[in-house]
N, C-alpha and C positions, 0 to 999 in steps of 0.2 A: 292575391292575384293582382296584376297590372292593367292599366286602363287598356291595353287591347286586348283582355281574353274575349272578346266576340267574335275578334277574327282567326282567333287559331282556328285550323279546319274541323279541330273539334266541337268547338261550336258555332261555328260560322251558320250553321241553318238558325241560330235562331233570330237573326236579321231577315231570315225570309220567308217565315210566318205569314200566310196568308188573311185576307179576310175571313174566309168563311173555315179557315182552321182556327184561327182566335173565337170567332162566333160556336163553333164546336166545343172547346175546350169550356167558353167561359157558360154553354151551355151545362156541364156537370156539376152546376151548384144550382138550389133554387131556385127557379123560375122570375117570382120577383128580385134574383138578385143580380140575373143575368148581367142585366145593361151595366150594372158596378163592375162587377167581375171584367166583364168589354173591355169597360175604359180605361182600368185597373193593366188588362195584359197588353193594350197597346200601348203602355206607358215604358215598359217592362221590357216588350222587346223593339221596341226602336229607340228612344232617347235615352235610356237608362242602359243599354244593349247589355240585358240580360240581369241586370243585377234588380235585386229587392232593395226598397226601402223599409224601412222599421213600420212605418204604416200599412205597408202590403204584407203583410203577414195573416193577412183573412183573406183581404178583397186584392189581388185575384189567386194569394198561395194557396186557399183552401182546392178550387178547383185544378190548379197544376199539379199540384198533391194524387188528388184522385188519377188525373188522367198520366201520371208517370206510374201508377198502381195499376191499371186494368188497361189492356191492352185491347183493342174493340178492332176487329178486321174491316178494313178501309180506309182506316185511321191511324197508319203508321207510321205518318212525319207529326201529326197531334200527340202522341207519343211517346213519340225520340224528343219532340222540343219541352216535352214536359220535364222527362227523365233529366234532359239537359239542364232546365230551369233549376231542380230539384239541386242536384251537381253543385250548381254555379252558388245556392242558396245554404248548401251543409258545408261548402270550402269556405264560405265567408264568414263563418260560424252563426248564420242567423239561425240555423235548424239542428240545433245541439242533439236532438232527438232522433234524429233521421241518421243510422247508420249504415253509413255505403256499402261496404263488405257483406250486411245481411241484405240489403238491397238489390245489388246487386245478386248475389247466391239465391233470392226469391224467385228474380225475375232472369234469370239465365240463358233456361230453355225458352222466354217468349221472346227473347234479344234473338238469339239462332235463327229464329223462322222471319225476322224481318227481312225486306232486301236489304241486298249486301251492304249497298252504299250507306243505307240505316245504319243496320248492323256494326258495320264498322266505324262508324260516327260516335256509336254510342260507347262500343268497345275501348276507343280511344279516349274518350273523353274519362272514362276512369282513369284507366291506365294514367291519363294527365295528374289529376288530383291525387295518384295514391301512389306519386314518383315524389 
């Protein structure tokens, strides 16, 4: 990928990641590990715009991990910018493990029931990487 994939519109939401959506997300790891995890996703999605470093492969991808896996009602841009994290993290080949195709086919029916804008945020963002 090239230094602008944050702004294609497929992943353009994850520049706008809120506070208490980061405080969400990095609340799905350990308790004490919160405030890491924090610091760890505000790194992630503003000055790195969206990409991992080789040292963030715990602090904060354990937690964007889970939260692109279980979808929690009220929480559906927490989400969409995990799933995106997730994306942006198996294209670069740091997540050799993480297969999008079953992935995807996992989580299918929970994509459908997002709103649209979601919905097709995240539709697209496949369709990116698997063109």
């Amino acid at each position: 990928m090239d230094d602008v994939t944050h702004t294609l519109p497929a992943f353009a939401l994850i520049g706008t990641a809120s506070h208490a959506e980061l405080d969400w997300i990095a609340a799905l790891g350990h308790p004490e590990e919160q405030v890491r995890h924090r610091t760890a996703l505000q790194q992630v999605v503003g000055p790195q715009q969206g990409r991992l470093q080789e040292d963030q492969l715990w602090y904060p991808y354990e937690v964007i991990e889970r939260g692109a896996a279980h979808y929690a009602p009220g929480h559906e841009r927490e989400f969409v910018l995990c799933t995106l994290l997730v994306i942006l993290a198996v294209q670069a080949g740091q997540r050799l493990d993480v297969d999008l195709a079953l992935h995807f086919d996992d989580l299918a029916a929970t994509y459908e029931t997002l709103p649209p804008v979601l919905r097709d945020t995240v539709l697209d963002a496949y369709q990116r990487v698997q063109a």
